[in-house]
C-alpha positions, -999 to +999 in steps of 0.1 A: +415+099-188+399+069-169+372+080-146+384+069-116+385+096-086+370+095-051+335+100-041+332+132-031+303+157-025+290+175-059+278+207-039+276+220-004+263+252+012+260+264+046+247+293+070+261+294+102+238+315+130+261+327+160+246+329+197+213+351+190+227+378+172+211+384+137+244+373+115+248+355+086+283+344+085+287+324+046+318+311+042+331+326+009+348+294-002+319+273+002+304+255-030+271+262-039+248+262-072+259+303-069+293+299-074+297+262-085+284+256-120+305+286-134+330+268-161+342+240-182+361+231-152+328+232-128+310+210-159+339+183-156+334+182-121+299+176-119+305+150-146+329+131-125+314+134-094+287+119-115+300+090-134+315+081-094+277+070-085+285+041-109+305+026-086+280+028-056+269-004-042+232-006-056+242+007-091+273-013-101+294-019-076+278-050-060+241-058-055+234-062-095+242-097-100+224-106-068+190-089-080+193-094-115+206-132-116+213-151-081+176-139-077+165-159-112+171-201-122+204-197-125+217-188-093+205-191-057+221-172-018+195-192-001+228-209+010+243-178+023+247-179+058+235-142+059+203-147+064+184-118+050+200-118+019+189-158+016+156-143+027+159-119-003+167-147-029+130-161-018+113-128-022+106-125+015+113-094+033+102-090+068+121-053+065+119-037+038+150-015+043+176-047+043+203-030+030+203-047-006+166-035-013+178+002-001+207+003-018+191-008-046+168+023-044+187+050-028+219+043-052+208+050-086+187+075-074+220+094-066+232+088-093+198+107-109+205+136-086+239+139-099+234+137-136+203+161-133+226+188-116+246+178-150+219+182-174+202+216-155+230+236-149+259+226-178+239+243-203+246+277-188+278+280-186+298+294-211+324+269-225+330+251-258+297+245-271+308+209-282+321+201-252+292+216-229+267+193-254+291+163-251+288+167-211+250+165-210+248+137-233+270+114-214+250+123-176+216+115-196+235+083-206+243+074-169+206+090-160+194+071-182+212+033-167+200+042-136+161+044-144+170+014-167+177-004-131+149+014-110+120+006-135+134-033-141+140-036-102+110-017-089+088-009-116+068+021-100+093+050-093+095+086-088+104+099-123+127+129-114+143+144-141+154+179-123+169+188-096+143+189-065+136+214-036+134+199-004+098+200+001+094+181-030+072+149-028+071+132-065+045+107-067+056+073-084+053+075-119+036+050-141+061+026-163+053+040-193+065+072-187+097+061-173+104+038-197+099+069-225+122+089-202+152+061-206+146+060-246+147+098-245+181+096-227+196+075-246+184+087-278+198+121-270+228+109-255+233+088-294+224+117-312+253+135-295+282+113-283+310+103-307+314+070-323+348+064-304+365+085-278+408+093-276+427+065-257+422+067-223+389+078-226+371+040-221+353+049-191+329+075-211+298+060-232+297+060-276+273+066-298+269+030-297+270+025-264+239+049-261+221+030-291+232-002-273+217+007-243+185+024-263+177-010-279+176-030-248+154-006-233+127-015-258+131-051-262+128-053-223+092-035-232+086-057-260+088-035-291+105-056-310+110-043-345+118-009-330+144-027-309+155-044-342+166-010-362+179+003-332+203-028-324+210-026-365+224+006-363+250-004-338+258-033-358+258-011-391+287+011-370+309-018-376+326-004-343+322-041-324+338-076-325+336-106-305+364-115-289+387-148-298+384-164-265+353-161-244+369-155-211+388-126-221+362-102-211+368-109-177+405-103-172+419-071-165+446-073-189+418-066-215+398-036-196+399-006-220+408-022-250+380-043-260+367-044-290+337-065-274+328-036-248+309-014-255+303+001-221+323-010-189+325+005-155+364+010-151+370-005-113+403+002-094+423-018-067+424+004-037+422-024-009+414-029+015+390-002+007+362-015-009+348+012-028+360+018-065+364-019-074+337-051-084+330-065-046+304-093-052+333-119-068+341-116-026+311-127-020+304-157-049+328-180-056+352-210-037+343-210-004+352-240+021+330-240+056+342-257+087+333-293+095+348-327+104+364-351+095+385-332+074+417-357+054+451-353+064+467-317+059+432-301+050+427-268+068+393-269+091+384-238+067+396-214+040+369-192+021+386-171-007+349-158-005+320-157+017+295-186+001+272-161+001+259-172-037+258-205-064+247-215-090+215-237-093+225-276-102+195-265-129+221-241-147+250-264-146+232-292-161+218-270-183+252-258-192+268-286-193+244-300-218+257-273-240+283-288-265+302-279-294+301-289-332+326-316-320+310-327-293+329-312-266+315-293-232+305-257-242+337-239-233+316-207-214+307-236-187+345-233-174+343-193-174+314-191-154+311-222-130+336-239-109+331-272-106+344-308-094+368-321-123+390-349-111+409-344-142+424-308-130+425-315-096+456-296-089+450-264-106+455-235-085+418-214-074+432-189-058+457-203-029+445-237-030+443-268-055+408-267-073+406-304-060+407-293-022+373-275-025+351-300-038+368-327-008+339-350+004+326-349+040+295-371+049+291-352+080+288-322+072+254-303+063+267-288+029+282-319+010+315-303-003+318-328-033+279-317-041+291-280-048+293-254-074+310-223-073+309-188-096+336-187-112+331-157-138+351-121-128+368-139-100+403-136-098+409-171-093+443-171-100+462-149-077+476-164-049+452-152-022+420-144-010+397-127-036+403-091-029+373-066-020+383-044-042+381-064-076+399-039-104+382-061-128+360-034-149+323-041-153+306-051-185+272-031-187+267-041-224+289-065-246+285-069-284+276-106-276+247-089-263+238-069-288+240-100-316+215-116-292+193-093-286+191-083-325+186-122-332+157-120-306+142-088-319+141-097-357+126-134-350+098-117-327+096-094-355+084-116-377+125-122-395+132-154-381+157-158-412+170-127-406+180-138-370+204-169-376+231-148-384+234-126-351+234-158-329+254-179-348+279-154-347+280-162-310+275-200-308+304-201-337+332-182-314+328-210-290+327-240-315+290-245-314+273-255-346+249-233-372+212-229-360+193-235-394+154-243-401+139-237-369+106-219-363+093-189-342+093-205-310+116-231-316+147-199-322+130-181-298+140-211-271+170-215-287+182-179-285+174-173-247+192-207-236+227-191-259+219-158-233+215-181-205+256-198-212+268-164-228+252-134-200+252-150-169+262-127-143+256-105-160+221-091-149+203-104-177+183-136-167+159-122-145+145-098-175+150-125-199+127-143-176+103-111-173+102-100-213+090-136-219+068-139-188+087-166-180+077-155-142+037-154-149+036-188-127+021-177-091+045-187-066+071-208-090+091-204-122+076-217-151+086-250-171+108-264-141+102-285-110+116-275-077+147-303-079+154-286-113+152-253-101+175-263-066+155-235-052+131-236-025+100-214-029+076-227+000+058-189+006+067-175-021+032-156-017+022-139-053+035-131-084+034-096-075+067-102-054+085-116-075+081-091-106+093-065-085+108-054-054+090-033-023+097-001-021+121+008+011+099+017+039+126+047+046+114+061+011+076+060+019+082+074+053+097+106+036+076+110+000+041+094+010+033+104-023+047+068-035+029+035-029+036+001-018+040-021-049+014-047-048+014-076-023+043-064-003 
């Protein structure tokens, strides 16, 4: 079955104390670790309860693209007219508890707490030993996303990996050790996990899902010919394909049944809820704001979303630069960006003409004909608002990923003619033409600008930028000028913010035992 339930608590226990009298009065049918973790039942419980943490705000469910790639070149919310997250695209923070940063923090470390109640009490129970080994293996595979965020995010972090008293204080751990945790994870989750899973099973991870996931882990750290026969093996399941058409992945009509996917986050439609579906397309794409003079039978505003994130004018000239064997714009370009075309003036975004959104205005501060819009897992073609609750499911890893990766691993691996293969595998679904005869750096280039047109928004650039210390500029982003860029980093103070985030001040106020990163 689809994962899909309400958040609900995992375990609760309580001791009431009546007036002075020495009673303890325990509610028989209350849940606790005595009578919780008991049966198969109790295991599948726990395992929903923690696969539901995916869908938290800080984990999947919204603030991902922000940190990972509005953050980077590609994107920029310093045009949001929130103005603490704009302040969080320019790595300023005057509290460190803005929501975003917290949720960032508190979510996956939730979903931690779940899977370790997972992994420390499903062993004991007596059920199907297959099944009770399958169980663990799939919460060290979500344990094991989370740190994957915490460590790329933070960098120094608490490395729990049990379930805690409540004096506990863990002190932050160094990366190393986390990083070894997430490769343990995910190793163990591959050596156990099945190569597929029954139909209506696509919301649990594979075998090569976890290997997936196990070979990003160490090309973010730079080990690249481990990364290489990791990424191999998935390739070697021959499990994966790239799909026809590009923009397939993000439809709904192809959740579950992509041959692409190798691990997605299956969202639901419960509006006006906001709580088990994608909610940051609501807040990236086709917006109008208010202003004058507006032309004859133009509303004074509509905003399908909340203009609270764009794209750089860096990346869509970038992207548009991209081009096909014929000679034509890269196809991905109209997946991902929504832009001013003349030529389609009149097709439908949403409830409005494309054409109506890009309408010039002299007067007002944000030139409208000047724009550009995300367009990737919007719904842009219902007839309304995009919806909070976006049942669009989302892509943690995709095989184009994996080809890309590989291609990077074996050319920093010294197999640069090993690499052409994976991405022009890629370039070719899309019409580009053969990479041939290029050296080290010259594929190397090469490779992260096909990530930049096939991942974004898909929190990849800012580690793309990181693994190739594209970011080891103080105060700006290496190889590109401020106009280029379209982002505005006057105090930008050191490196040190921008390689990683602070750590919530609500944390440190609780565990002292963890430090402030460095320059925050």
């Amino acid at each position: 079955m689809r994962i899909r339930r309400s958040l609900t608590a995992l375990l609760a226990g309580t001791t009431l104390l009546v007036g002075c009298m020495d009673l303890d009065v325990t509610n028989p049918n209350e849940q606790s670790t005595a009578n919780f973790w008991l049966n198969a039942e109790d295991a599948n419980r726990g395992l929903v309860a923690t696969y539901n943490a995916l869908y938290l705000l800080g984990v999947f469910g919204r603030w991902q693209a922000f940190a990972n790639d509005i953050r980077s070149d590609i994107g920029t919310a310093e045009v949001s007219p929130w103005g603490d997250l704009a302040n969080f695209n320019r790595f300023q923070l005057s509290d460190y508890n803005f929501e975003v940063n917290r949720h960032l923090w508190i979510h996956n470390y939730e979903l931690i707490g779940r899977a370790n109640q997972v992994i420390a009490r499903v062993p004991g129970i007596d059920m199907d030993a297959d099944e009770r080994e399958r169980i663990v293996a799939e919460a060290k595979f979500l344990r094991g996303l989370a740190y994957f965020n915490l460590v790329t995010l933070f960098e120094n972090v608490p490395l729990i990996t049990e379930p805690l008293e409540a004096t506990e204080r863990p002190a932050a751990a160094a990366p190393a050790e986390t990083w070894a945790q997430i490769e343990q994870d995910f190793s163990d989750a591959a050596d156990v996990l099945p190569a597929t899973h029954t139909a209506g099973n696509s919301g649990r991870p594979t075998r090569g899902a976890a290997l997936g996931m196990l070979g990003k882990a160490r090309l973010q750290q730079r080990k690249w010919a481990e990364a290489a026969t990791t990424l191999g093996q998935v390739i070697s399941l021959n499990q994966y394909s790239l799909l026809p058409n590009y923009g397939d992945n993000f439809v709904e009509a192809r959740d579950g049944n992509n041959p692409e996917s190798l691990f997605e986050v299956a969202m639901a439609d419960q509006a006006p809820i906001g709580v088990l579906g994608l909610t940051w397309p609501k807040m990236i794409g086709p917006c109008y704001r208010p202003g004058n003079p507006r032309s004859p039978g133009v509303p004074t505003e509509y905003n399908p979303t909340f203009c609270d994130g764009r794209p750089t004018r860096w990346y869509y000239d970038f992207f548009r630069a991209s081009r096909t064997a014929t000679g034509a714009v890269d196809p991905r370009l109209d997946a991902t960006i929504l832009y001013d075309d003349p030529a389609r003036a009149n097709e439908m975004v949403y409830d409005r003409t494309r054409g109506s959104y890009f309408i010039d205005n002299t007067l007002s501060a944000a030139r409208e004909d000047t724009m550009l819009y995300f367009r990737k897992y919007g719904e842009t073609y219902v007839r309304a608002d995009q919806r909070w609750d976006n049942p669009i499911n989302y892509k943690v890893l995709r095989y184009a990923d994996v080809l890309l990766m590989q291609a990077e691993a074996l050319n920093e691996s010294g197999q640069t003619g090993a690499a052409y293969q994976h991405v022009n595998a890629v370039r070719s679904r899309v019409g580009k033409s053969a990479l041939a005869g290029l050296s080290t750096a010259q594929l190397r280039d090469s490779i992260l600008a096909e990530r930049i047109f096939e991942l974004g928004l898909e929190s990849s650039r800012f580690n793309d930028m990181r693994r190739h210390q594209s970011l080891l500029i103080e105060g700006t982003w290496a190889g590109r000028t401020a106009a280029q860029r379209d982002r505005d980093f006057t105090g930008a103070t050191t490196i040190n913010r921008i390689l990683r985030l602070p750590i919530p001040t609500n944390e440190r106020n609780l565990n002292p035992n963890v430090p402030q990163n460095q320059d925050w």
